[in-house]
C-alpha positions in Angstrom: -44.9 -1.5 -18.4 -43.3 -2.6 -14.8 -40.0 -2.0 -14.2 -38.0 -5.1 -13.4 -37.3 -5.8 -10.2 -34.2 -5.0 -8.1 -31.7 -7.9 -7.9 -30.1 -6.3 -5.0 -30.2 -8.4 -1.3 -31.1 -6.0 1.7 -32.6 -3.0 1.8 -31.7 -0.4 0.1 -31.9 3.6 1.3 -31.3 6.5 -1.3 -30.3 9.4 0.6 -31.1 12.4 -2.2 -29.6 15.8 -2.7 -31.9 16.6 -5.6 -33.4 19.9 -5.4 -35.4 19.2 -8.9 -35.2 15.7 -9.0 -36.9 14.5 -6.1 -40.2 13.7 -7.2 -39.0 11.9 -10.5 -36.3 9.5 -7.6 -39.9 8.9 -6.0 -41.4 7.9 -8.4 -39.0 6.2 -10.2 -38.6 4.0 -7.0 -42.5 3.5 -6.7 -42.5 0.0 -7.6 -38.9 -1.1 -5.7 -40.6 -2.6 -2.1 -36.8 -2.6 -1.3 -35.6 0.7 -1.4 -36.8 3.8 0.3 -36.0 7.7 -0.1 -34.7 10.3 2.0 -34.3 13.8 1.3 -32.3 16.1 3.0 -31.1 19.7 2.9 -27.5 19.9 1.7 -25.1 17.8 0.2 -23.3 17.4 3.5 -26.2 15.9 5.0 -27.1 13.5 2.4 -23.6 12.4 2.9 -23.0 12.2 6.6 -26.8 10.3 6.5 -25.5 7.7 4.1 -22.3 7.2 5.9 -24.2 6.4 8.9 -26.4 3.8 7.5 -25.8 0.4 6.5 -27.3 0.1 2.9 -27.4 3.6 2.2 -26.4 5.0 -1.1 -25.6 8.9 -1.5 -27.4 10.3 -4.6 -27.0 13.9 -5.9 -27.9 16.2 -8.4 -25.5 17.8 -10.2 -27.5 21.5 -9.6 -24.2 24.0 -9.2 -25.0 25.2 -5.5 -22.4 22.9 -4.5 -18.8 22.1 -5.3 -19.6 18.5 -7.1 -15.3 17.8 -7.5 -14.6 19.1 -3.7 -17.2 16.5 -2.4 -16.3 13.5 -3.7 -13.0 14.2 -3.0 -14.2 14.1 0.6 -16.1 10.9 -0.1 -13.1 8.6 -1.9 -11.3 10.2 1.5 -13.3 9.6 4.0 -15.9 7.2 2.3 -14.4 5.1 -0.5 -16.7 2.2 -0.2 -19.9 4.0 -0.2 -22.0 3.9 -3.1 -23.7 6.8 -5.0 -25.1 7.9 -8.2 -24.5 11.9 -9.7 -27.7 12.7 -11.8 -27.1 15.9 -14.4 -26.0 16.7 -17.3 -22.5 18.7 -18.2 -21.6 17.1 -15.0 -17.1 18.6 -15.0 -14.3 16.8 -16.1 -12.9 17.3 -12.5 -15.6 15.9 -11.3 -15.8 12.8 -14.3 -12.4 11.8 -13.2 -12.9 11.8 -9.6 -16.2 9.7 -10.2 -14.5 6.8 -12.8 -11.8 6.3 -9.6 -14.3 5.9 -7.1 -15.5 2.0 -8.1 -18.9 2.1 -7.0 -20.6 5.1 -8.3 -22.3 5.9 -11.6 -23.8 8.5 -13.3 -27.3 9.2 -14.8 -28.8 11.9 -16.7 -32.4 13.1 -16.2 -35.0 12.6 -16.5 -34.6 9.4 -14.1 -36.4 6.4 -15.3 -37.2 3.3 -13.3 -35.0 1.1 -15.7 -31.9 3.0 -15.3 -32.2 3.8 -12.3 -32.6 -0.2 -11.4 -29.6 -0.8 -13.5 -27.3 1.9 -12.0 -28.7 0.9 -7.5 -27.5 -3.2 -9.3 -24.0 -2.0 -10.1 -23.3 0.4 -7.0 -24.7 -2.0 -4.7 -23.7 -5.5 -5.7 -20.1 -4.8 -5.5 -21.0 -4.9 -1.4 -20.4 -9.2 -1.8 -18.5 -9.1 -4.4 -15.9 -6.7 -6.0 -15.8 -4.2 -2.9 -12.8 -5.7 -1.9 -11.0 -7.5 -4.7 -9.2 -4.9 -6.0 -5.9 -4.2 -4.3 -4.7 -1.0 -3.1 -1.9 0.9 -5.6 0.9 2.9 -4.5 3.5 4.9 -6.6 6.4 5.2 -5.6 8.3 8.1 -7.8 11.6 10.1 -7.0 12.5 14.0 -6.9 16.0 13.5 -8.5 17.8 9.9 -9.3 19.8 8.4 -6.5 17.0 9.4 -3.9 16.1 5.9 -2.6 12.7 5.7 -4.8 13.4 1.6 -6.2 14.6 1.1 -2.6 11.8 2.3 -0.6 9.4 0.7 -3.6 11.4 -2.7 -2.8 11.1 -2.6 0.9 7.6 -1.6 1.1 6.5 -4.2 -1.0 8.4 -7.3 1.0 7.2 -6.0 3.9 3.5 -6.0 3.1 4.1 -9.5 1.8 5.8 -10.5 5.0 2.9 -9.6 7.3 0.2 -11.6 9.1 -2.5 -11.2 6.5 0.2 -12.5 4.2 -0.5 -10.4 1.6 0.2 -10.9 -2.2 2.1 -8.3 -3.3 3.1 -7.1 -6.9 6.2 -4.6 -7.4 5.8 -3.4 -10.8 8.4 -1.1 -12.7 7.5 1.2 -14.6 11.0 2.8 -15.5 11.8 1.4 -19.0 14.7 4.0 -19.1 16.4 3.1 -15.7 14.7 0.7 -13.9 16.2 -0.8 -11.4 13.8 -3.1 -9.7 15.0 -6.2 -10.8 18.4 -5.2 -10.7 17.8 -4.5 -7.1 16.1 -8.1 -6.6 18.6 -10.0 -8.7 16.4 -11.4 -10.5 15.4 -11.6 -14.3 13.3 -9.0 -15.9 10.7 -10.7 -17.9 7.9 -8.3 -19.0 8.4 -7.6 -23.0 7.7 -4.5 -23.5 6.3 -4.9 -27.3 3.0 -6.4 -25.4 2.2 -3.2 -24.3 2.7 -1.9 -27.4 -0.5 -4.0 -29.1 -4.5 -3.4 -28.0 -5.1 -3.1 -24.6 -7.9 -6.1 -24.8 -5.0 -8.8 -24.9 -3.6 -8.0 -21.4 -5.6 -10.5 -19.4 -4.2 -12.4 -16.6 -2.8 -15.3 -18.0 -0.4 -12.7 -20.1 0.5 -11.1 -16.8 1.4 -14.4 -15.4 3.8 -15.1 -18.2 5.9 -12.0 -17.7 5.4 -11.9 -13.7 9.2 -13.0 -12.2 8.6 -14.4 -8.4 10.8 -13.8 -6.0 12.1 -16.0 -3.3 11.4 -13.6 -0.9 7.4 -13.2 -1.4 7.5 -11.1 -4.2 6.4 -10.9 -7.4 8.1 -8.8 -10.1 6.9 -7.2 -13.0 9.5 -5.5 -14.9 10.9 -5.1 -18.8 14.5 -5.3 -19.5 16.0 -1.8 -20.5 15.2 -0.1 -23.4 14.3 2.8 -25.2 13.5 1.1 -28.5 9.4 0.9 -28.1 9.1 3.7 -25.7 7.2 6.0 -28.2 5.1 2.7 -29.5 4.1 2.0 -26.0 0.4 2.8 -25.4 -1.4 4.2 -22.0 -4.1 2.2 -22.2 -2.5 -0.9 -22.0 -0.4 0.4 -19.2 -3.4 1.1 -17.6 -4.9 -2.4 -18.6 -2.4 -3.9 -17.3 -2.3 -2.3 -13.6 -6.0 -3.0 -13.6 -5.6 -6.9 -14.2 -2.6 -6.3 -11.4 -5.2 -4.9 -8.9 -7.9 -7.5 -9.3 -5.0 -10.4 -8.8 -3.5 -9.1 -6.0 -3.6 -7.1 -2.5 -1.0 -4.5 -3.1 0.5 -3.0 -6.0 3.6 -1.2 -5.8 4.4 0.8 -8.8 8.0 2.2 -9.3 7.5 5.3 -11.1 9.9 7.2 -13.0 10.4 10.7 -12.9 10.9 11.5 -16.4 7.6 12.8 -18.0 5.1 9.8 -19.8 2.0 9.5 -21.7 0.6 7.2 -18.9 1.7 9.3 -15.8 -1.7 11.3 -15.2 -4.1 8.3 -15.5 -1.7 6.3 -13.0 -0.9 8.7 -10.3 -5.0 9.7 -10.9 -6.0 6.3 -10.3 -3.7 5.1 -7.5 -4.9 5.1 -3.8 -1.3 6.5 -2.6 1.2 8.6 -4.6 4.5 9.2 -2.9 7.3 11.7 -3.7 11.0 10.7 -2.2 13.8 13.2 -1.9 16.8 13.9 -0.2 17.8 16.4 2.6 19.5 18.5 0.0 18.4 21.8 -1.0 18.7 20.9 -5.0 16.6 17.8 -4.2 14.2 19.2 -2.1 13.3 22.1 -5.0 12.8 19.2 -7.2 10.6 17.4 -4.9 8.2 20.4 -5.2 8.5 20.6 -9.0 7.0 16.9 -8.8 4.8 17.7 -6.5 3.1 20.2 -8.7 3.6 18.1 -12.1 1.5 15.1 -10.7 -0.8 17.3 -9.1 -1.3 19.7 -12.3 -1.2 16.2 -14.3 -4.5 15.0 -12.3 -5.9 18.5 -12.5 -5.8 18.7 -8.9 -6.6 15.4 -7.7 -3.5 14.3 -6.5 -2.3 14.8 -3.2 1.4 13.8 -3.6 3.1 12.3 0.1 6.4 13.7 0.9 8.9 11.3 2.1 12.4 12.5 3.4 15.5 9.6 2.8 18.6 9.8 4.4 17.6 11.1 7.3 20.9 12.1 9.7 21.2 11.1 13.4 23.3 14.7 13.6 21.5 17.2 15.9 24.1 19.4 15.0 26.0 21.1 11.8 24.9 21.9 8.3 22.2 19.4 7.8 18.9 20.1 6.7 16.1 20.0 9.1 12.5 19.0 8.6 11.3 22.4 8.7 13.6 23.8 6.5 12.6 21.3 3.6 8.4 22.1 4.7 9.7 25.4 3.9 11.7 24.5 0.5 8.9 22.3 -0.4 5.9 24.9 0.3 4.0 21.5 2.1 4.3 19.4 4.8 6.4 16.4 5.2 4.9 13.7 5.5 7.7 11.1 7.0 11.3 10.8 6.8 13.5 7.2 6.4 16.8 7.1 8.5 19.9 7.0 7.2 21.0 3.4 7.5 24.0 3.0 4.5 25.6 -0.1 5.6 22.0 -2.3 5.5 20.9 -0.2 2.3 24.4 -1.5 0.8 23.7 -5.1 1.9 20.2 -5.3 0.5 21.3 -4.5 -3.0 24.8 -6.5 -3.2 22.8 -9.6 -1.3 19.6 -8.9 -4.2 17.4 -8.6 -0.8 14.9 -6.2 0.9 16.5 -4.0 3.5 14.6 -6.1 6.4 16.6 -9.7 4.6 19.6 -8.4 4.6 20.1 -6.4 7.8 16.8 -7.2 10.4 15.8 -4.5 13.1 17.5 -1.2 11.3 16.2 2.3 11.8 15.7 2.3 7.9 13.0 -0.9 8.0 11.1 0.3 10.9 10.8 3.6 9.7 9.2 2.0 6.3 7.2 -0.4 8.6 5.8 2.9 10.0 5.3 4.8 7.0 3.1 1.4 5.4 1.2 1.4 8.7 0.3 5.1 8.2 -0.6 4.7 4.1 -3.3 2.3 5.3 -4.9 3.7 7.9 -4.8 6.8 5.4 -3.3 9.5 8.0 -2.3 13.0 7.6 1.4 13.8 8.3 3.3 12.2 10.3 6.0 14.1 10.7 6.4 16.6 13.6 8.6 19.4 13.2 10.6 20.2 15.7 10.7 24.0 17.8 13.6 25.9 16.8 16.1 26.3 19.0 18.0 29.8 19.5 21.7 30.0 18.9 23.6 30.9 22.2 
């Protein structure tokens, strides 16, 4: 019986890490005019080969002379977009959870037949047209200790992505049933009922998102819940989760205020968001609990997590008892990864005015230094924060 034939445009090149699987990937491809077989040494070959070449998908075999969970954490790094398929069985949870956030890989056990191997090349490679880029990126946005700017950074960043050239549609969506403060911040109504997300996750579709959504003059949309701690133990993750997925596939950004109390839905979230960002003050109680979160989300994700470190409040004193940005890499045990001037007056005229920091007070130290930090989450940097040399006392 012939396998069915590939309803994939292009051609299409497997470059194969499979020490014992090779012959069955030939062979299983024998009849597929439109894709062709490499094989190569190591892992990091097979990788750097498929990253080189238009239409080339990275397949491996799950064999244990390589760290499957430390590679494709290089690949959603460094490679988000490329396609790939993991062939084994027992394949690790690590490695599971790393695979369901990368969108266009799959999974097949062996042996490989023709069918499901035509079935899994269809869904890693179609997305290149259609679904490679319609789902928006997700940050979190989650604070060491309350009062550390989280809902105002989460605010900012969120008008100012909707403010720029691309014009990019933007969803701010609070997750802080307890405190939230989002719409408070906006002056707007919160309209998200909470007992929605409460029922099965299948009735979250968009036109349900679009009844609770509250748009902002200002470019933004707004989902948020009144406050309440009445259905908080009714709530369910999956239809947290549910819902942030419709979110993504509407929109080009979603900015997710995150509490800092502990939830049923934290791990999955954080897990599946492209940035995660921890905010804290220049205080030495602040900055210990900035670690302490650090660790939660990253033991939460089992390791996957790699939490961003944003300083608020930074002080334009060179001088006196104030905390420096080495002495909170040192508090913290990691790097910083960029600080936010201290700009009180326009932070005060944002949220009595129910505007971003850029409405309400243009050109300030505190907006650019958010315009910065955005422009640095995109391009996916490392730290951006120098420390500077310490200077001897006379």
């Amino acid at each position: 019986m012939s396998a069915t034939p590939l309803q994939v445009t292009g051609q299409v090149r497997l470059h194969v890490f499979a020490p014992g699987g090779h012959e069955a990937l030939v062979a299983a491809t024998a009849n597929l005019p439109t894709v062709t077989v490499t094989s190569h040494a190591s892992p990091d070959a097979a990788l750097e080969a498929a990253q080189a070449e238009r239409g080339g998908v990275l397949v491996l075999e799950n064999a244990g002379t390589f760290d499957l969970v430390e590679l494709l954490i290089r690949v959603s790094e460094t490679a988000p977009s490329l396609p790939g398929i993991v062939i084994g069985e027992n394949i690790p949870i690590l490695a599971v959870k790393r695979l369901i956030s990368l969108q266009r890989w799959d999974m097949l056990p062996p042996p490989i037949a023709a069918g499901s191997l035509i079935e899994a090349l269809e869904l890693v490679c179609k997305q290149d047209s259609s679904t490679a880029d319609s789902s928006g990126k997700c940050w979190t946005v989650t604070p060491s200790v309350g009062g550390a700017g989280a809902t105002l950074l989460a605010v900012e960043i969120a008008y100012q992505l909707s403010q720029r050239e691309t014009r990019s549609k933007v969803c701010l969506i609070d997750l802080d049933f307890f405190d939230g403060a989002c719409a408070s911040y906006l002056n707007c109504p919160a309209n998200l009922n909470q007992s929605a997300l409460t029922q099965s996750a299948d009735r979250i579709d968009e036109a349900l998102l679009q009844a609770f959504i509250t748009h902002h003059k200002n470019g933004i949309d707004l989902l948020a819940a009144p406050r309440s701690h009445r259905l908080w133990n009714a709530i369910k993750p999956e239809a947290i989760l549910k819902m942030l997925e419709v979110a993504c596939s509407l929109y080009d950004h979603v900015i997710v205020d995150l509490p800092r109390w502990p939830s049923p839905w934290m791990a999955s979230v954080v897990t599946g968001a492209d940035e995660n960002i921890v905010m804290s003050e220049l205080t030495v109680p602040a900055l210990h609990a900035a670690r302490n979160r650090a660790e939660d989300l990253e033991d939460a994700s089992e390791g996957i997590v790699q939490p961003r470190i944003v300083l608020n409040r930074m002080s334009k004193k060179l001088f006196g008892g104030t905390v420096t940005v080495s002495q909170a890499e040192e508090a913290i045990g990691r790097p910083v990864f960029a600080t936010i001037s201290s700009e009180w007056e326009a932070a005060l005229a944002a949220v009595n005015f129910g505007q971003a920091v850029s409405e309400a007070k243009p050109g300030n130290r505190l907006a650019k230094d958010i315009s910065r930090l955005i422009d640095l989450l995109e391009e996916g940097s490392a730290s951006i924060v120098q420390s500077p040399p310490s200077r001897k006392k006379a």
